[in-house]
N, C-alpha and C positions, 0 to 999 in steps of 0.2 A: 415593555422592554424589548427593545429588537436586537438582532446582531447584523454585520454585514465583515463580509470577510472576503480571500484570496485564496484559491487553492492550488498549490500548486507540486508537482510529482517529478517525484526525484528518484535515481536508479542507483543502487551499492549492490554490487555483486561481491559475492564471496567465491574463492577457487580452491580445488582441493583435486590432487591425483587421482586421476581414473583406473586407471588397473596397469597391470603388470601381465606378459607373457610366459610361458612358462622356461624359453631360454634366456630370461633375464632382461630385454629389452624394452625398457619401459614405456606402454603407450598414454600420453598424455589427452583425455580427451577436452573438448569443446564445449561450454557452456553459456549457452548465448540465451538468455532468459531478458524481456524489454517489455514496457507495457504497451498497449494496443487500447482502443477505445472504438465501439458500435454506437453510432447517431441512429435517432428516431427516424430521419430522415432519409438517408442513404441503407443503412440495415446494411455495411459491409465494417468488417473490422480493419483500423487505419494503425501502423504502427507509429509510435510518437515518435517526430523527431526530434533529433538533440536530448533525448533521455527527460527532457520537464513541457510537461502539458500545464498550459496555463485554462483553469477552469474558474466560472463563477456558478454561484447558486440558482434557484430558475426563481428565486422571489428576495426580493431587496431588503422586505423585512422577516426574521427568524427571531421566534419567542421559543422560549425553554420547551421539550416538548416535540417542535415541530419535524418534522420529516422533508425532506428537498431533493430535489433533484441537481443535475448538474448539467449546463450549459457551457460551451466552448466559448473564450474569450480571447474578442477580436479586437484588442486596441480598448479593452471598457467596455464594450458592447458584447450585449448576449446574443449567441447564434444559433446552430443549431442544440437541439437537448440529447445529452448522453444518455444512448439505451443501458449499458454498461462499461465499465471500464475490467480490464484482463490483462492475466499474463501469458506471452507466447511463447515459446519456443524454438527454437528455428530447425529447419531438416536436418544439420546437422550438429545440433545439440544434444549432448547425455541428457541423461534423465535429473529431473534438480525436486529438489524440496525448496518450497518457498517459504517463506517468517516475515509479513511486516508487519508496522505501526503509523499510526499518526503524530505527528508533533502539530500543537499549535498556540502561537505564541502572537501576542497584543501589541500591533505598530503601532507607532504616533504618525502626526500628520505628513510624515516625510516619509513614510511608508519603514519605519527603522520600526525591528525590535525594543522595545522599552524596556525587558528584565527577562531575567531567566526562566519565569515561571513557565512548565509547561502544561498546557491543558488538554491536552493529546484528548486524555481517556473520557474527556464530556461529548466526543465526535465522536457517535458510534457507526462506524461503516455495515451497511444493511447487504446483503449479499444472496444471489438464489443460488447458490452451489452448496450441495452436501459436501463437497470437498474442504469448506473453508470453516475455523472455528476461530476460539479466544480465551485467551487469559487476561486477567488483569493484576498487574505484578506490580510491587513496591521494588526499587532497587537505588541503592543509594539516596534516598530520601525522596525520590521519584516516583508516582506511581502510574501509569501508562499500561494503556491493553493492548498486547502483542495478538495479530493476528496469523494463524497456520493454515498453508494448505497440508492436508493431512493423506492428500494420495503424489505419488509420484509425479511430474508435470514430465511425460512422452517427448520424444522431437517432435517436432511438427506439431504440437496440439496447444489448442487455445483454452483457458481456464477464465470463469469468470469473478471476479471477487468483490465486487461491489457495484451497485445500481442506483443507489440515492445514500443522502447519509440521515442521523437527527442529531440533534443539539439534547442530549438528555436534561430531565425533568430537577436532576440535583447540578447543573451549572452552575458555578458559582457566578455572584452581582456583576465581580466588578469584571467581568469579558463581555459584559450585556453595554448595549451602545457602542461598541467598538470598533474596531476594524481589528481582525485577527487573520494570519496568513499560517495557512493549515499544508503541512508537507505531509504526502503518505511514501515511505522511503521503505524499498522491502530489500531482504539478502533472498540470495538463491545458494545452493551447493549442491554438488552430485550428490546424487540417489545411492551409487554402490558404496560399498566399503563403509558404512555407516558412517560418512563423511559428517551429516550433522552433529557426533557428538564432542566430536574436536571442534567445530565453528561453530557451533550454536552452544557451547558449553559457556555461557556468559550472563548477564545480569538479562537478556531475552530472554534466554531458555531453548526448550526447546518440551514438548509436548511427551506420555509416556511413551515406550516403546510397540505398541498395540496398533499406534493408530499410524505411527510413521511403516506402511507397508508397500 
């Protein structure tokens, strides 16, 4: 049983007030959080443009189990191999907390969604930062693993959150043989003011208060 799929990365920001002055003048800060991607080849980090990176796998066939890498896609064609994929943030961006997940869902041969089933949570994203963790949540008959960076993400500083992904061992049959297109979509929200528990207070969550420091 193989799989062959599409992947592809989508950006939702979330925005939330940055502070206030002490004579009342509100400053509004900057939240500029985008993904960015490190090739095997070049070894510099590129930031994606237009907010979606179109990626393929680095092996055509994928059985329950296996572990993959990811490849930039050129028109169908595999190019260079992704060292990592990360989130940046720019010099003048606040400080943000990050939350995503994976959606993915089973096209027909017209490249369309066939049904609403999501199978997000059989795409486990593999990651080398202590920064980055997971749950796995049922929420409205949904069940999907939300993934958290759990330190502050700096201006200027780059995070890494995934390196390769697997197809876990309990996949269910019928995504096997298929073509499935996999979106990793993450929110970002300022750091002060305990901003995440107004915007993350939803069927994502948000992680205890311990680790969001």
């Amino acid at each position: 049983m193989v799989l062959i799929f599409l992947l592809a990365i989508n950006v939702v920001l979330a925005y939330f007030t940055s502070r206030s002055s002490a004579n009342g003048i509100f400053t509004f800060g900057e939240l500029n959080v985008n993904y960015v991607y490190r090739t095997m080849t070049s070894g510099a980090s590129v930031a994606v443009s237009g907010n979606t990176l179109n990626l393929i796998p680095d092996s055509t066939q994928i059985k329950r189990g296996d572990t993959f890498l990811f490849k930039l896609n050129d028109n169908g064609v595999a190019t260079d191999t992704i060292e990592s994929l990360q989130f940046r943030s720019s010099a003048n961006s606040t400080s943000a907390y990050i939350r995503f997940r994976v959606n993915a869902y089973i096209l027909n041969s017209s490249g369309e969604i066939i049904n609403n089933t999501n199978y997000g949570q059989y795409f486990r994203l593999n990651y080398g930062s202590a920064y980055v963790t997971y749950n796995t949540i049922t929420n409205n008959s949904e069940t999907n693993t939300i993934y958290y960076v759990t330190r502050a993400l700096p201006s200027n500083t780059t995070y890494t959150f995934a390196n390769s992904m697997t197809l876990l061992t309990n996949a269910p049959a019928e995504i096997l043989n298929t073509d499935v297109k996999i979106t990793i979509t993450f929110e970002a929200v300022q750091a002060s003011n305990e901003a995440y528990k107004s915007v993350f207070n939803d069927g994502w969550g948000y992680l205890n208060e311990e680790y969001w420091t």
